[in-house]
VOMAR-156362 format. One record per residue (C-alpha): residue in three letters; y, z, x. Coordinates in steps of 0.001 Angstrom, whole numbers, padded with zeros to 6 digits, always signed. Layout:
ALAYZX;...
This chain:
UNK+035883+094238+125945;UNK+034650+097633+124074;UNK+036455+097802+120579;UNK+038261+101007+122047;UNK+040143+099106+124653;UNK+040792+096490+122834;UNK+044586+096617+121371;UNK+044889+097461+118051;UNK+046552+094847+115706;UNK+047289+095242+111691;UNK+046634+092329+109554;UNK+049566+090079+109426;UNK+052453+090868+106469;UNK+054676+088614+104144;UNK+057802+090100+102683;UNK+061120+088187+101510;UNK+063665+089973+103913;UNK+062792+091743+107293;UNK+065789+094146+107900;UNK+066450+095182+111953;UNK+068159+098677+112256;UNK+068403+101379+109755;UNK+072455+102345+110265;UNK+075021+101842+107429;UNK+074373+098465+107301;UNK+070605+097860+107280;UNK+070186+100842+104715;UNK+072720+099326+102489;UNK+070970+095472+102442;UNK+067808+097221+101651;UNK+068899+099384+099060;UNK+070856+096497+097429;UNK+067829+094091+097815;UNK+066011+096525+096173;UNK+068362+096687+093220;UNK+067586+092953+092796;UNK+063939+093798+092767;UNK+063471+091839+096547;UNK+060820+093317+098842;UNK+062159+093620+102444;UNK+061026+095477+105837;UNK+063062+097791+107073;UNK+062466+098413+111153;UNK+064419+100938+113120;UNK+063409+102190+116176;UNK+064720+105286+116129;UNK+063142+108501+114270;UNK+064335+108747+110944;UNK+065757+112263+112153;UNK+068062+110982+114623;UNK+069371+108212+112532;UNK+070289+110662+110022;UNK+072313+112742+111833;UNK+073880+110030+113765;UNK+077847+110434+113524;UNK+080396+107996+113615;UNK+082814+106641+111035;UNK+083863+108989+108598;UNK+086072+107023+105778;UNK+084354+104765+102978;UNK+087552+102600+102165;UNK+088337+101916+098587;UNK+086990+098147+098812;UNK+083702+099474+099560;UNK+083670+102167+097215;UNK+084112+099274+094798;UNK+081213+097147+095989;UNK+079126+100080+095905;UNK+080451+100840+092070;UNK+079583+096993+091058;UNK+076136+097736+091747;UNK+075776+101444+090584;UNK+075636+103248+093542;UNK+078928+104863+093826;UNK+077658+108282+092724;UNK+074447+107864+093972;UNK+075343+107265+097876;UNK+078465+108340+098744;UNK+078627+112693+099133;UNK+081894+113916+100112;UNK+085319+114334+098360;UNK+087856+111249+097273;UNK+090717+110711+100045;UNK+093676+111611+098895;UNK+095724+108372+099896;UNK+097879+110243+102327;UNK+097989+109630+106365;UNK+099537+111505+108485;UNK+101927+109965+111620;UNK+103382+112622+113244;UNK+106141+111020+116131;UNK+106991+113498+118701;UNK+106235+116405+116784;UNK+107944+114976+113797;UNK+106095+114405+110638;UNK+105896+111190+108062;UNK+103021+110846+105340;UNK+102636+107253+104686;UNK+100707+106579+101092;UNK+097843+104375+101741;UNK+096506+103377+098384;UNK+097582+100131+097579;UNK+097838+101064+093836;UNK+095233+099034+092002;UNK+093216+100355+089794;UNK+089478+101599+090447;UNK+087810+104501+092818;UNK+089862+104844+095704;UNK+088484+105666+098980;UNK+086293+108511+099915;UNK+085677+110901+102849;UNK+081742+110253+103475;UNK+080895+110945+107078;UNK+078260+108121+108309;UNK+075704+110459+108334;UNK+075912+111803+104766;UNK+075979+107908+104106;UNK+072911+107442+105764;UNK+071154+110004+104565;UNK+071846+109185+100520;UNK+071204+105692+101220;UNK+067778+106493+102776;UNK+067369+108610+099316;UNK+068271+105988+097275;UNK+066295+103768+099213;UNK+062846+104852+099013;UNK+063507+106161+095351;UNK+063186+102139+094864;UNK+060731+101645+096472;UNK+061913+100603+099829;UNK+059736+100418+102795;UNK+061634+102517+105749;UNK+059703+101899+109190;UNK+061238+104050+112191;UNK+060100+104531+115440;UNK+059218+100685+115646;UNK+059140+100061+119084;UNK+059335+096181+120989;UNK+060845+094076+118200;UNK+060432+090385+118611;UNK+061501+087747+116615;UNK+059847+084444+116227;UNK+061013+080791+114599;UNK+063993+081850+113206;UNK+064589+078098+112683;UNK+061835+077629+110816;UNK+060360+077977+107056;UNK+058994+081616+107718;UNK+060231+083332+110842;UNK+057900+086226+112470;UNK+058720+089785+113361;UNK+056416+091432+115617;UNK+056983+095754+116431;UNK+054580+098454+117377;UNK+054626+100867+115352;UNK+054533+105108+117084;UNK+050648+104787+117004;UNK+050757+101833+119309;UNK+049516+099051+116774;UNK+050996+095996+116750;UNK+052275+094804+113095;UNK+053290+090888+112397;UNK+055297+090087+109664;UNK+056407+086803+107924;UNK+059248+086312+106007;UNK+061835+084237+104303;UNK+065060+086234+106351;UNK+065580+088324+109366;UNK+068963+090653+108352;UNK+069814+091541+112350;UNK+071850+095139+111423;UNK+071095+096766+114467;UNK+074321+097349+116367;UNK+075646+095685+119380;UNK+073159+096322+121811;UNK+070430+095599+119433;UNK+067846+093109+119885;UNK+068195+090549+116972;UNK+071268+088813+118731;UNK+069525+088505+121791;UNK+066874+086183+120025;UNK+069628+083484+119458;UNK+069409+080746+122175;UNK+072279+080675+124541;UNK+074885+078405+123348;UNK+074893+079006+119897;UNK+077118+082134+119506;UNK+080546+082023+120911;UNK+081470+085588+121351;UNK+085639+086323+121282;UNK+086330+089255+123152;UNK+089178+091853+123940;UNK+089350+094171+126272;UNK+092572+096930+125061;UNK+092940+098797+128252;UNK+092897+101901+126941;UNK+090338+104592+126602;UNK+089594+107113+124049;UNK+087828+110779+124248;UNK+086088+111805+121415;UNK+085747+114965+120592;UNK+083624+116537+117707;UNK+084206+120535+116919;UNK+083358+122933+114127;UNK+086917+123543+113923;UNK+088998+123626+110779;UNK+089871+119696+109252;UNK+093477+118595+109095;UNK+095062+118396+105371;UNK+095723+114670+105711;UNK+094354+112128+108583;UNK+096520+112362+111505;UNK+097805+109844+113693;UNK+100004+111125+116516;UNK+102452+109844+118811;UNK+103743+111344+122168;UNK+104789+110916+125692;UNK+101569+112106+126610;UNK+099581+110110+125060;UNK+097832+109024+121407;UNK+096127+111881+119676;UNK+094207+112109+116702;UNK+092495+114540+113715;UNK+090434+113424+111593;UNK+087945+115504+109159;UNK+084663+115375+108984;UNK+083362+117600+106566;UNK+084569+121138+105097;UNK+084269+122709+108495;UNK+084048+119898+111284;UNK+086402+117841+112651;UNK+086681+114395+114816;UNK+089239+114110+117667;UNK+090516+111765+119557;UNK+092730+111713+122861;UNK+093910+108764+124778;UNK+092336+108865+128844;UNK+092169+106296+131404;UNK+089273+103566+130367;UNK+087234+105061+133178;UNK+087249+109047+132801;UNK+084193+110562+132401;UNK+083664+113664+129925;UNK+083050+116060+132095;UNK+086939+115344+133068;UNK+087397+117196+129797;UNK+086423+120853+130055;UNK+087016+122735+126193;UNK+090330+124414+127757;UNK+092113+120818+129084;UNK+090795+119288+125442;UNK+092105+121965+123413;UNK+095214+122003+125594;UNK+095897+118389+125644;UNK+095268+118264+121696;UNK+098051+121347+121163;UNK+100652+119267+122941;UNK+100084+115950+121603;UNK+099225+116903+117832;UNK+102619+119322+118342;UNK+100694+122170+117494;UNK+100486+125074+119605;UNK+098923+126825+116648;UNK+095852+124376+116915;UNK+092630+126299+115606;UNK+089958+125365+118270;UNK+086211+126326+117065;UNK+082660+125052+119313;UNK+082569+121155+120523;UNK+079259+119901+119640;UNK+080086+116474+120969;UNK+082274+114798+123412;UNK+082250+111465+125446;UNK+084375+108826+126249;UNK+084763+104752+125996;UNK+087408+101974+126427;UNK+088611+100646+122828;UNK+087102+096870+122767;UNK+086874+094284+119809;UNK+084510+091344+120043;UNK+083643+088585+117373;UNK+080478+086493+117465;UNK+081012+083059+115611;UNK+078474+082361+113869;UNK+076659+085000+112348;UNK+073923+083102+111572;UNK+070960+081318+113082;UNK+068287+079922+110961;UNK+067030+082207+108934;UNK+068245+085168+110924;UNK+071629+086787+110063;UNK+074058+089242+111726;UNK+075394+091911+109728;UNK+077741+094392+110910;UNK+078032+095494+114602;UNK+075237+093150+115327;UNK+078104+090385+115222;UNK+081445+092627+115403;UNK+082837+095420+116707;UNK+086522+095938+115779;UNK+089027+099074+117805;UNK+088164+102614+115826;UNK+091945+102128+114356;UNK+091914+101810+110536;UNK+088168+102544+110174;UNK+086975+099326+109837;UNK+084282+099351+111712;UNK+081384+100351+109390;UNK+083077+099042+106254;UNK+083164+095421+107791;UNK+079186+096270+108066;UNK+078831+097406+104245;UNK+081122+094064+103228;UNK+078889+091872+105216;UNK+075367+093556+103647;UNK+077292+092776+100382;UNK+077533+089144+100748;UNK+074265+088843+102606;UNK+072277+090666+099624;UNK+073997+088431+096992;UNK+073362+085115+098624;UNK+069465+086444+099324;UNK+069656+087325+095227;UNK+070613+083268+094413;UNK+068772+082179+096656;UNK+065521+083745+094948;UNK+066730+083829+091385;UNK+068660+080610+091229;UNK+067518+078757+094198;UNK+071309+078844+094604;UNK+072184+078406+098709;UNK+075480+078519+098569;UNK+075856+081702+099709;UNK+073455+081418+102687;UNK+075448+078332+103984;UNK+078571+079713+103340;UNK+078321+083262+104437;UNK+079400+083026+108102;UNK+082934+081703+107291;UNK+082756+084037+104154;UNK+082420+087036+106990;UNK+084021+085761+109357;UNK+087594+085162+107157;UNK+087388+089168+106620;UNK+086177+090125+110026;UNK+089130+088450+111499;UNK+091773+089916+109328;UNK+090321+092833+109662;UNK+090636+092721+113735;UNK+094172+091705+113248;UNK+094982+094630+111410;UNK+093019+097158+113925;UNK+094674+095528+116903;UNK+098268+095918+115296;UNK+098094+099646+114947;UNK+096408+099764+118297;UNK+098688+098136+120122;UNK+101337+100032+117649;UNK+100617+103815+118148;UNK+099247+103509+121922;UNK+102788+101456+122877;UNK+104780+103334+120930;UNK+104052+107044+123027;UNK+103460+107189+127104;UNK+104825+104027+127902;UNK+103206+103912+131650;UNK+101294+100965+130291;UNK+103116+098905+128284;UNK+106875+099540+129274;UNK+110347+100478+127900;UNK+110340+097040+125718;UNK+107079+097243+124295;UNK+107638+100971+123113;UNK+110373+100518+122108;UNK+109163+097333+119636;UNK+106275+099827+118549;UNK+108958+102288+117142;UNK+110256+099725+115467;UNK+107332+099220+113702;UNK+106755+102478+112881;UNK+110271+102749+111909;UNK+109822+100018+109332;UNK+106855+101412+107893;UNK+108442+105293+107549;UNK+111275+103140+105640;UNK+110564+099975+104300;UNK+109199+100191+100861;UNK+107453+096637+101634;UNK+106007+097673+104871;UNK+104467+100550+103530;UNK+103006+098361+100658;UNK+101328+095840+102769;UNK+100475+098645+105252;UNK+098100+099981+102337;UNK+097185+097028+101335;UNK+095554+096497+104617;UNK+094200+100286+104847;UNK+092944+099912+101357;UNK+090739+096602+102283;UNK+092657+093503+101519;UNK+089815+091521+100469;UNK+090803+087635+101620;UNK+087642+085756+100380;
């Protein structure tokens, strides 16, 4: 075969950590392995461009603000201002601000849209040294069970690259393909289907003064910012509308009446689409030498924003057990850090499911019936009023940390 025809291949590479995806998660492993002085891989197959613009979670809880302090990166990768501790529930049209910092000490949390997150950690990143691969197209991975598992991509040029390695860190979302590589049978994946559906709606329209939460007859409704001059919405559908169900005039319309307020400023939507709220939990998040960080093993309901900051708790434990692993040939934390995860993830989930199930059951009641609303203004009731409620309710927003 003439050389030309041949397919091109790259000598084969060693590193200590191959990371898959280059979201929240895989940005944040790398930058912390590089704080350890680890070399790692970092593969995404999307262009840098598009990653960093990506937009999704907007809220960096105070937990991970904290993890991100203990390793000197607070000022360096979050951008944005410091949330002011206050969330908004507004119950037909009335108001109630509900105090969401738990009150220990330390940073508290901060308003850092995902993509500002991205963007500084991709900074930070390659200031270290980090090795940031994008466009890497048909990722394989290869004897994850054994001493030195293989990663195989080709890179935008069409040359095939082979690396070795000591870890695979699989932090490339849900429909990414590091959990496919696990062998059926190993994972058992806990899922829940809500039932309800969510538009979401992203405008250059003016952000609320306080996260909003609200609570009608018509529906759930939402506000959240997302930068000086952008906001996020959200609006309860049925689990199967479609966007174009939601012309500007019915969203702007729809948001007026739930938020109870006709005064609404509406400004260009730049984004809109629509899913069904699901959680699902893969147990473990390991196999091998590969593991699953983030929404690689969990997705948890958008309420309470834990979503990404499960993600960034995960890449935490994951870069510390990697660190004594290589410095004190210390596996503790590799054995250990499924049920380390896994302990979080689930509270976590437990909390996102209550206020689900709390602010959804507690408006249009076609679903759920007169009993179950009424037990979801009970709720709410308790945590307008109960000193205790509100306490534990924070502690929860805040990030209890259980391990």
């Amino acid at each position: 075969m003439a050389a030309d025809q041949r397919e091109l291949r790259e000598a084969p590479e060693s590193t200590t950590v191959v990371v898959i995806g280059a979201g929240p998660a895989g940005l944040t492993v790398a930058t912390l392995l590089r704080r350890c002085g680890i070399d790692c891989v970092v593969l995404e197959r999307r262009s840098r461009e598009y990653v960093a613009q990506r937009q999704r979670a907007g809220i960096v809880e105070s937990r991970a603000v904290r993890m991100f302090a203990s390793w000197g990166l607070a000022d360096l990768v979050l951008g944005g201002p410091p949330h002011d501790g206050i969330l908004e529930f507004r119950v037909d049209g009335e108001s109630h601000l509900v105090d969401d910092r738990d009150g220990s000490e330390g940073p508290g949390a901060r308003l850092c849209p995902q993509q500002v997150l991205v963007q500084k950690l991709t900074a930070a990143c390659l200031a270290d040294g980090g090795d940031l691969r994008h466009e890497a197209a048909d990722v394989s991975l290869h004897d994850l069970t054994g001493d030195r598992p293989t990663v195989r991509y080709r890179s935008a040029d069409g040359t095939l690259h082979t690396i070795t390695c000591d870890f695979v860190a699989g932090c490339d979302g849900d429909h990414g393909v590091t959990r496919t590589a696990v062998p059926d049978g190993v994972l058992t994946a806990h899922t829940h289907d809500h039932g309800i559906g969510w538009l979401t709606v992203l405008a250059d329209a003016p952000p609320p003064a306080h996260p909003l939460l609200a609570v009608s007859s018509q529906g759930f409704a939402a506000h959240f910012p997302r930068g000086p001059h952008s906001s996020r919405y959200y609006l309860q559908c049925p689990p199967d509308d479609h966007p174009d169900a939601w012309p500007d005039d019915r969203v702007w319309d729809a948001l007026r009446t739930r938020l109870a307020d006709p005064a609404l400023v509406a400004g260009p939507i730049t984004d809109r689409e629509t899913f069904r709220l699901r959680s699902l939990v893969h147990d473990p998040m390991r196999y091998g030498r590969l593991f699953l960080v983030g929404d690689a093993a969990h997705i948890v309901s958008p309420m309470g924003g834990k979503g990404m900051n499960l993600a960034l708790y995960d890449a935490d434990l994951f870069v510390r057990a990697v660190r004594d692993h290589v410095r004190d040939q210390d596996d503790t934390g590799l054995r250990t850090y499924s049920q380390r995860c896994l302990r979080r993830v689930w509270n976590d989930q437990e909390f996102s499911h209550w206020l689900t199930r709390t602010v959804h059951d507690a408006g249009d009641d076609t679903d759920s019936g007169p009993f179950l609303r009424q037990l979801a203004r009970s709720r709410l009731d308790r945590l307008f009023t109960s000193p205790t409620a509100a306490q534990a309710f924070a502690e929860l927003m805040t990030g209890l940390d259980p391990a």
